[in-house]
C-alpha positions as CSV (number, residue, x, y, z in Angstrom):
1,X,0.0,0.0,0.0
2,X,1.5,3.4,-1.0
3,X,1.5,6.3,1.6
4,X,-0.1,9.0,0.3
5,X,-1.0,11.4,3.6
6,X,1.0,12.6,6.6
7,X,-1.6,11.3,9.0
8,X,1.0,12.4,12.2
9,X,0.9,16.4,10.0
10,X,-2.9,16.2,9.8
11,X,-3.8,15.6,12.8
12,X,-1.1,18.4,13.9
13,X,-3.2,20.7,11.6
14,X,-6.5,19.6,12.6
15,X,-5.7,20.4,16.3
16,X,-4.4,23.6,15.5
17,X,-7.8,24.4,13.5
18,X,-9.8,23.4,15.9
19,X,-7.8,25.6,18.5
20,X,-8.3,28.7,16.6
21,X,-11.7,28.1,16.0
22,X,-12.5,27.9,19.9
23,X,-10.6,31.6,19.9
24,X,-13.1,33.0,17.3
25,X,-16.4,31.3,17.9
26,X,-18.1,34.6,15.9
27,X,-16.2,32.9,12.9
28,X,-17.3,29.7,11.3
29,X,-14.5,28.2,9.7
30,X,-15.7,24.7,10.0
31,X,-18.7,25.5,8.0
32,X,-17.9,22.6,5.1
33,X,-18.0,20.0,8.0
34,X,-21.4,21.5,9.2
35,X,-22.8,21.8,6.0
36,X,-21.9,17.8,5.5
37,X,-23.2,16.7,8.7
38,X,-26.5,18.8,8.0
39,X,-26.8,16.5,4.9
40,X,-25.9,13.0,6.2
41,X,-28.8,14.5,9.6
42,X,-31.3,15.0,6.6
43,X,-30.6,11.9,4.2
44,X,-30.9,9.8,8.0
45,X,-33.9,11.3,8.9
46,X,-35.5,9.9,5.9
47,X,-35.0,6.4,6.6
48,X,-37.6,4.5,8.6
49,X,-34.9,2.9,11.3
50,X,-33.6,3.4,14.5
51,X,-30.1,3.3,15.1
52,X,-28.8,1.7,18.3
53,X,-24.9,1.9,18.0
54,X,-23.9,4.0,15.7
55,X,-20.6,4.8,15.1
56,X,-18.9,8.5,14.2
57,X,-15.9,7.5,12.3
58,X,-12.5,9.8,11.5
59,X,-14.1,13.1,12.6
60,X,-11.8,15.7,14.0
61,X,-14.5,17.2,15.9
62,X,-18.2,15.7,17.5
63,X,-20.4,17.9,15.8
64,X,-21.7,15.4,12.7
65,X,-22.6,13.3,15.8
66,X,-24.2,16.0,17.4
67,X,-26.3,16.8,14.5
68,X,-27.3,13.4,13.5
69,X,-28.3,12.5,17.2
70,X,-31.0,15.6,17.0
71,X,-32.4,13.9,14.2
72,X,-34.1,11.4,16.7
73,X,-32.8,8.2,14.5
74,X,-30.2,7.0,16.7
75,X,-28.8,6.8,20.1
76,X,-25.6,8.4,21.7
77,X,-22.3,7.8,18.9
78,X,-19.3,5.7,19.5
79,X,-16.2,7.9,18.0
80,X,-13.9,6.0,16.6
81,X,-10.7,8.1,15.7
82,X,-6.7,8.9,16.4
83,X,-7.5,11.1,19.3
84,X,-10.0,12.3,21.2
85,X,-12.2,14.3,19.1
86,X,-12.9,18.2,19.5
87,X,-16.2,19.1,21.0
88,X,-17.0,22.1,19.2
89,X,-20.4,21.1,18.1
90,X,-24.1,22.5,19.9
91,X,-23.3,21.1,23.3
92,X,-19.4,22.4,23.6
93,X,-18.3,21.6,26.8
94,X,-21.0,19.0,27.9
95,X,-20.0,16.4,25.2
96,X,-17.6,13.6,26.7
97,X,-18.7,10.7,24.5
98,X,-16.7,7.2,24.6
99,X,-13.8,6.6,22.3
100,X,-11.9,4.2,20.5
101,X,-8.4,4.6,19.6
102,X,-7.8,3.6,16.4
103,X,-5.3,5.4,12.8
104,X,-7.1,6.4,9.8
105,X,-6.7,3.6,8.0
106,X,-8.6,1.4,10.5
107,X,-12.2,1.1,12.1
108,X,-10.8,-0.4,15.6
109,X,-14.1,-2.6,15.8
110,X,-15.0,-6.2,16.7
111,X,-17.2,-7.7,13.5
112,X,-21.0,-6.9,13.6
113,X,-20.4,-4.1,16.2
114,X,-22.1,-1.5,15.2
115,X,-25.1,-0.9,12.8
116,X,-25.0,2.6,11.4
117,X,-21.4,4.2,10.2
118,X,-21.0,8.3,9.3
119,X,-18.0,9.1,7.7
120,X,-18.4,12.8,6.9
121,X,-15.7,14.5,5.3
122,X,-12.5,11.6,6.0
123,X,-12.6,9.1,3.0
124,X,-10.1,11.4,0.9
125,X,-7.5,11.7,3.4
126,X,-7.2,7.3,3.6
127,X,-4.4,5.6,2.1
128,X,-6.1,2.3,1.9
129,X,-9.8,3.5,0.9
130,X,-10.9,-0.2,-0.1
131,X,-9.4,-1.6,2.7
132,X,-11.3,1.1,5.2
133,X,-14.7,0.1,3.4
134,X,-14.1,-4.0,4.0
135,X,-13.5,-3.2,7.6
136,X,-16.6,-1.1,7.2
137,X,-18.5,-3.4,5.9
138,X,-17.4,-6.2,8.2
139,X,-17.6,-4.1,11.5
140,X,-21.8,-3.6,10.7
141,X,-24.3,-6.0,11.8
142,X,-26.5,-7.2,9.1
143,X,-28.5,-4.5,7.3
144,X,-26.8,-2.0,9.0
145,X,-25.7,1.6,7.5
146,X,-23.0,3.3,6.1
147,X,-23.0,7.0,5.0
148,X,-20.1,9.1,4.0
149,X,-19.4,12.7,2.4
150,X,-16.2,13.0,1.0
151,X,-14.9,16.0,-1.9
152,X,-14.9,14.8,-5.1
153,X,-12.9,15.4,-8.3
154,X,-12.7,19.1,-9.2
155,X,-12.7,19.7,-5.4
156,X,-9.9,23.6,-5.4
157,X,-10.1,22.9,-8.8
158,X,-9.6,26.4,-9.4
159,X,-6.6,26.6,-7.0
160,X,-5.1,24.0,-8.2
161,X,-4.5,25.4,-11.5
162,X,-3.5,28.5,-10.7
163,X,-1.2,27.7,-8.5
164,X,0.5,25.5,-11.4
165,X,0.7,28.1,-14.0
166,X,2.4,30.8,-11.5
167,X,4.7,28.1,-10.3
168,X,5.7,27.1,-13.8
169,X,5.7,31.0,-14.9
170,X,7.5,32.1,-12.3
171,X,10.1,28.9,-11.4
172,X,10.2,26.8,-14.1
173,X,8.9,24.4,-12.5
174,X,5.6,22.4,-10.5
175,X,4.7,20.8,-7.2
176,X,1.9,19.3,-5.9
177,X,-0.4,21.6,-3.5
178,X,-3.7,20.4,-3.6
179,X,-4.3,16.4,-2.6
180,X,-6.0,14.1,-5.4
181,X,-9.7,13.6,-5.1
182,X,-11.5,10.5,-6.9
183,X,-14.2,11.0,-8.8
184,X,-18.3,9.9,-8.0
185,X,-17.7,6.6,-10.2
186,X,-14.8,5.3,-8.5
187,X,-16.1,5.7,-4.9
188,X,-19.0,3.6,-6.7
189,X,-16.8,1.0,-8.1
190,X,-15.4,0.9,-4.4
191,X,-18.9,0.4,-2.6
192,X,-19.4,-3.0,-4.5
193,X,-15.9,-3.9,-4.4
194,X,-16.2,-3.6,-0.6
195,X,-19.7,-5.6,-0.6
196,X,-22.0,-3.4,0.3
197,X,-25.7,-4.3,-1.0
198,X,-28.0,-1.3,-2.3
199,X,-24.8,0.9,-3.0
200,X,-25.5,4.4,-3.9
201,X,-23.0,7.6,-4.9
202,X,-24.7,11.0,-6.2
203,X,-22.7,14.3,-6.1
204,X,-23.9,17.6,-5.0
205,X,-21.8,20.7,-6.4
206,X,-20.1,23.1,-3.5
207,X,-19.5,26.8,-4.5
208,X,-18.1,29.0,-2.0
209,X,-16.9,32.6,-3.0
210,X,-13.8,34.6,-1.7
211,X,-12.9,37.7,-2.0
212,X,-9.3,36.4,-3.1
213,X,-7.2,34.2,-3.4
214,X,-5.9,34.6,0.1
215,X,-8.8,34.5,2.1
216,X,-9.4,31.2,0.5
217,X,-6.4,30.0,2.0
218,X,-7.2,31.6,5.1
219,X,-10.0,28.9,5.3
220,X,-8.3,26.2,4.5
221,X,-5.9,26.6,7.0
222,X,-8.7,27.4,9.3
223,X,-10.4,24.1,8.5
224,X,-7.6,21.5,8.3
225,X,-7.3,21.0,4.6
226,X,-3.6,22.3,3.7
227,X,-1.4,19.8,1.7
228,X,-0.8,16.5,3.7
229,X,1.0,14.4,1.2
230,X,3.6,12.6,2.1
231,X,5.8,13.8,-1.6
232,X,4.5,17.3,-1.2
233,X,7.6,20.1,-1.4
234,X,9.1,21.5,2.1
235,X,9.6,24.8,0.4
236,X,7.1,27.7,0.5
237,X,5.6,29.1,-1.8
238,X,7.5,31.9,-2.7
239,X,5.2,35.4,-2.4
240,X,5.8,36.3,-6.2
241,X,3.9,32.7,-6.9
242,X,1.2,33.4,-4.6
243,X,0.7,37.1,-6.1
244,X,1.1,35.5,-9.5
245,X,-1.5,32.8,-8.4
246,X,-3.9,35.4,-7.1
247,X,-3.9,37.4,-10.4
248,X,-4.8,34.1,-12.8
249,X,-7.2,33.1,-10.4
250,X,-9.2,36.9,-10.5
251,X,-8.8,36.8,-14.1
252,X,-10.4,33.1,-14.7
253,X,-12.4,32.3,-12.3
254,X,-14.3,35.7,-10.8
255,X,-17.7,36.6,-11.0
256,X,-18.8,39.9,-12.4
257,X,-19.0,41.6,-8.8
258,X,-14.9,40.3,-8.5
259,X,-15.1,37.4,-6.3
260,X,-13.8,34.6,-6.7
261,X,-15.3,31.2,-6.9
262,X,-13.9,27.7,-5.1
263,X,-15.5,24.6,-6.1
264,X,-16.0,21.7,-3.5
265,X,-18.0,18.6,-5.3
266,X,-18.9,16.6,-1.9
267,X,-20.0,13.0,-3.3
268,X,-22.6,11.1,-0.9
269,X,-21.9,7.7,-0.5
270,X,-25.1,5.2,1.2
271,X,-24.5,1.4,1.3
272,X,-25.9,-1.4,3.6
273,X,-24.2,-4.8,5.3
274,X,-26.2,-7.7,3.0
275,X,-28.8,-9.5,4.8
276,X,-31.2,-11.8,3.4
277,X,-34.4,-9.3,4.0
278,X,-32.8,-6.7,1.4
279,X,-34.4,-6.4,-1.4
280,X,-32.8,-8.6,-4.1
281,X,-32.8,-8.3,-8.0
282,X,-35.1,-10.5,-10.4
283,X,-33.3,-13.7,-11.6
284,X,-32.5,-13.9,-15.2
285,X,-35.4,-14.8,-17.4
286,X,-38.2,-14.3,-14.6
287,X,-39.9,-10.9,-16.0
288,X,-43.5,-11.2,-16.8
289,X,-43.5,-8.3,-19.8
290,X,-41.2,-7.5,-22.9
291,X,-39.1,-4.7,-22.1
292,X,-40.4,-3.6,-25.7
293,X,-44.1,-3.4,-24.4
294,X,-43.1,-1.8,-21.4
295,X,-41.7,1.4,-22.8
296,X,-44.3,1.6,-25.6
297,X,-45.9,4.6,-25.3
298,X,-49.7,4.0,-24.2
299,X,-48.6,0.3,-25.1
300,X,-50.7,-3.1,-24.6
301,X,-50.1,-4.1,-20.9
302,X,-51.6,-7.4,-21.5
């Protein structure tokens, strides 16, 4: 398995995030983990099932299990992660939850342990994503629940090539800033591989708008989501790049009022633990109509 992600530099980030954000509570710089939790509390709350152990898996802070708890569908979250999670979510101070130690790349569960799994936001920053999703799979009880949000392809899109044409204008030369993001189809391809049954994978397109370039990466210092990778260059980025980078960034990607626009594709992933009450597809050969007749229009239905 290659190493992609400083798991030991992430977590040094996160924590230092998280920090600031408890200094400035008037600022919201977690608002992308909020905005996925707020989804994964809706999408729950439309499933007819209560969830007795549900797990919270990879999250630097306890507000997605904060969120989903208030949706009434489950009881109090296991945490399963690193370290101790933040609490910076609607009960700050109150929430001591229990915890399981256990690195990125694992769940840290017995088999059948759990029936619901959250992963909001974590997928992206695994070095063994197929791996994660067998343990997944293996860690929930029969017919129960995994949901994840994780940025897609096309997530800093917009950063990401600027900052490759001012690095190549000004030095000569290219590094990698901005971490790799798989695309809606793959995570797909990875549900089944992982043997999950009823897998689904939609994306929903993020826009958030900047003044600049810099406040941009303001955020995403804020929020935890600087570069990580393991290959990624030790020098900084030199300000002559970054002013560089901020002018080809205004002149491709602003709106007419001058802001610019970042791009954040969060892809929803749903899949359940087979059991034999699932639904399960026709076998071959058992239909009772022609497809043909079927999609006539006002056809025979005899």
């Amino acid at each position: 398995m290659d190493t992609l992600f400083d798991h030991s530099l992430l977590r040094q980030r996160h924590r230092r995030a998280l920090a600031a954000t408890r200094k400035q509570p008037a600022r919201d710089p977690q608002f992308l983990l909020r905005h996925v939790a707020t989804e994964l509390a809706e999408r729950l709350s439309m499933v007819e099932r209560h969830f007795a152990n549900p797990v919270l898996l990879h999250s630097a802070t306890t507000l997605p299990a904060d969120l989903l708890e208030a949706t009434g569908k489950t009881d109090r979250f296991l945490v399963v992660a690193p370290d101790r999670p933040e609490d910076i979510g609607p009960t700050a101070g109150t929430n001591s939850r229990e915890w399981v130690a256990a690195p990125p790349d694992e769940v840290g569960l017995n088999v059948a342990s759990a029936d619901l799994f959250i992963a909001p936001a974590t997928l992206h920053l695994v070095n063994d994503t197929p791996g994660l999703l067998i343990q997944v799979r293996r860690a929930l009880v029969p017919d129960g629940l995994f949901l994840a949000a994780v940025p897609g392809a096309g997530t800093l899109g917009e950063l990401r090539q600027s900052l490759l044409q001012a690095e190549s204008e000004v030095t000569g030369g290219v590094h990698s800033r901005i971490h790799p993001f798989a695309d809606v189809r793959d995570y797909g391809a990875l549900m089944q591989r992982a043997g999950f049954a009823l897998p689904v994978a939609d994306c929903e397109e993020l826009v958030v708008r900047y003044d600049n370039l810099f406040a941009l990466m303001q955020d995403l210092r804020a929020m935890g989501m600087t570069n990580a990778l393991v290959q990624r260059s030790r020098k900084p980025l030199s300000r002559r790049v970054l002013l560089r980078a901020a002018a080809i960034y205004a002149e491709r990607f602003a709106d007419p009022d001058g802001r610019i626009r970042a791009s954040f594709p969060m892809i929803h992933l749903s899949g359940w633990a087979p059991d034999a009450s699932q639904q399960q597809p026709l076998r071959p050969g058992s239909a009772k109509m022609r497809l043909a007749d079927a999609l006539r229009p006002g056809g025979d239905r005899k």
